[in-house]
C-alpha positions as CSV (number, residue, x, y, z in Angstrom):
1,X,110.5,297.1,205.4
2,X,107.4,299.1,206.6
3,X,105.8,299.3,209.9
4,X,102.5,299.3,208.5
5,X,100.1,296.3,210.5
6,X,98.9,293.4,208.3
7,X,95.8,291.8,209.6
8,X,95.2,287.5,209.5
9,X,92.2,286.0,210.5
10,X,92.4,282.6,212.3
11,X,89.6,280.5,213.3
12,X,90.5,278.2,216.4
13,X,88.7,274.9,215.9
14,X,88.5,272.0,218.7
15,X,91.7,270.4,218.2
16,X,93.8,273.4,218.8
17,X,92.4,273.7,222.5
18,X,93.2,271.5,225.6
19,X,91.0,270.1,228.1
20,X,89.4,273.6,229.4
21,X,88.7,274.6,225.6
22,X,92.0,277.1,225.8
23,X,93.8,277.6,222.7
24,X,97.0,275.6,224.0
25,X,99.4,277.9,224.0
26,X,101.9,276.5,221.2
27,X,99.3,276.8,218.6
28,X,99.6,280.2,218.5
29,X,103.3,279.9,217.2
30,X,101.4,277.7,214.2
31,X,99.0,281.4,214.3
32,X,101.8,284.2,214.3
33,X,103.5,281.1,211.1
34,X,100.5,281.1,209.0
35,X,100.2,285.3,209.2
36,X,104.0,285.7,208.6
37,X,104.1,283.3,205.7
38,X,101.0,285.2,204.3
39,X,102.5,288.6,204.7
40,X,105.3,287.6,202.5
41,X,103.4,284.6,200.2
42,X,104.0,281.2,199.9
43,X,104.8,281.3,196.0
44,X,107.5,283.9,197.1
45,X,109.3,282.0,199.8
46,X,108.9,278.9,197.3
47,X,110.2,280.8,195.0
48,X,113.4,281.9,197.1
49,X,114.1,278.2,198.2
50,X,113.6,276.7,194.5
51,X,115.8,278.9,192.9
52,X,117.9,280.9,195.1
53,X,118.8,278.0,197.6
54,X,117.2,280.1,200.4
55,X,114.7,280.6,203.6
56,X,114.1,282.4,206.9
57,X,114.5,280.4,210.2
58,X,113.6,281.4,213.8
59,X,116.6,282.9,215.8
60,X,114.3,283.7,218.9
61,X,111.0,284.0,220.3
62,X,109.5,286.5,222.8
63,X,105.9,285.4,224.1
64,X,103.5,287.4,226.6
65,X,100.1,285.1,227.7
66,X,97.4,287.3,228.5
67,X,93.7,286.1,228.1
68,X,93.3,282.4,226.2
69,X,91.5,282.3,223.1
70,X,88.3,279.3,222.7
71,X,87.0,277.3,221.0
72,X,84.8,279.0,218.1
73,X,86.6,282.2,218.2
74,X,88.0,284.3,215.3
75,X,91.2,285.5,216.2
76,X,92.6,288.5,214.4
77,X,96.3,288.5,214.2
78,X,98.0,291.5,214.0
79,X,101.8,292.1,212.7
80,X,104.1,294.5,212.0
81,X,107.8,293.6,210.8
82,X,110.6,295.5,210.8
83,X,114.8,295.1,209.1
84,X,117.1,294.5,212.1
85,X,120.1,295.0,210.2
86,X,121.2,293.3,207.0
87,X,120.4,289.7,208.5
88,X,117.5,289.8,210.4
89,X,113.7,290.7,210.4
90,X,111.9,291.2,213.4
91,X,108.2,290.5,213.7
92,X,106.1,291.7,216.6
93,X,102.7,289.3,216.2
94,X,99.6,289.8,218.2
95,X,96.5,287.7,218.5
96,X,93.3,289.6,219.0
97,X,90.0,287.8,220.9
98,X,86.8,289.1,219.2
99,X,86.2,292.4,220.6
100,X,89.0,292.6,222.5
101,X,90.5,295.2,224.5
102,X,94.0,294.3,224.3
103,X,96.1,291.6,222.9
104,X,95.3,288.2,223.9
105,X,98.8,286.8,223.5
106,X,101.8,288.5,222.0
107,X,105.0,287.5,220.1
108,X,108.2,289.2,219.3
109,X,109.8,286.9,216.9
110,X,113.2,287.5,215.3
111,X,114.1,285.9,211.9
112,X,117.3,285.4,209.7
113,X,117.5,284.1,206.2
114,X,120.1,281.1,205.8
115,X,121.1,278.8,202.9
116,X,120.9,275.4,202.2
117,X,123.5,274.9,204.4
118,X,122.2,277.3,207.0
119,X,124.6,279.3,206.5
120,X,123.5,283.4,207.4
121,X,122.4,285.3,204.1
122,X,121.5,289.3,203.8
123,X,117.6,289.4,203.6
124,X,116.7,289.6,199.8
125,X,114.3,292.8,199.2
126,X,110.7,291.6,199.0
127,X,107.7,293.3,198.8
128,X,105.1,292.6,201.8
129,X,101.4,292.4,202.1
């Protein structure tokens, strides 16, 4: 793995804010998801289900609330990921407000690749980015 930083933009729309027009704060799990998923690439993790019976599941989640992203923003997610061992990948995710000065929110978020039957594989070499 590399600990170069992949950058995801995310637009937050209405529906992913509450009453005060705050990004409610379990959409940016569904944020940190869609950056991770297009680090690695959908037709890859397909591709690893489909034919090798396989796929990554979250083993725990570490989450620092700083300064709420609105409604109309463009969120930059940041992420890094790194091999924890033969069964685990560790992503540290960060969402960026528009000219921000430091992170809005931030995410450590471990990962481990089971089977079909959730049982705990070694992490297949893939290529990122």
């Amino acid at each position: 793995m590399t600990s170069r930083q992949y950058c995801f933009p995310v637009q937050v729309y209405y529906e992913d804010t509450d009453h005060s027009g705050v990004v409610y704060h379990a959409n940016y799990l569904k944020y940190f998801e869609r950056a991770r998923e297009h680090l690695v690439g959908t037709d890859v993790l397909a591709k690893l289900w489909h034919e090798q019976g396989m796929g990554f599941s979250v083993y725990k989640v570490e989450m620092g609330f700083f300064d709420g992203a609105s409604f109309g923003d463009q969120l930059d997610i940041r992420t890094t990921v790194e091999k924890d061992g033969d069964y685990r990948l560790v992503f540290h995710q960060e969402a960026w407000k528009p000219n921000g000065k430091k992170p809005a929110v931030t995410a450590v978020i471990q990962m481990v690749c089971l089977d079909r039957s959730r049982n705990l594989k070694p992490i297949p070499k893939m290529t990122l980015g």
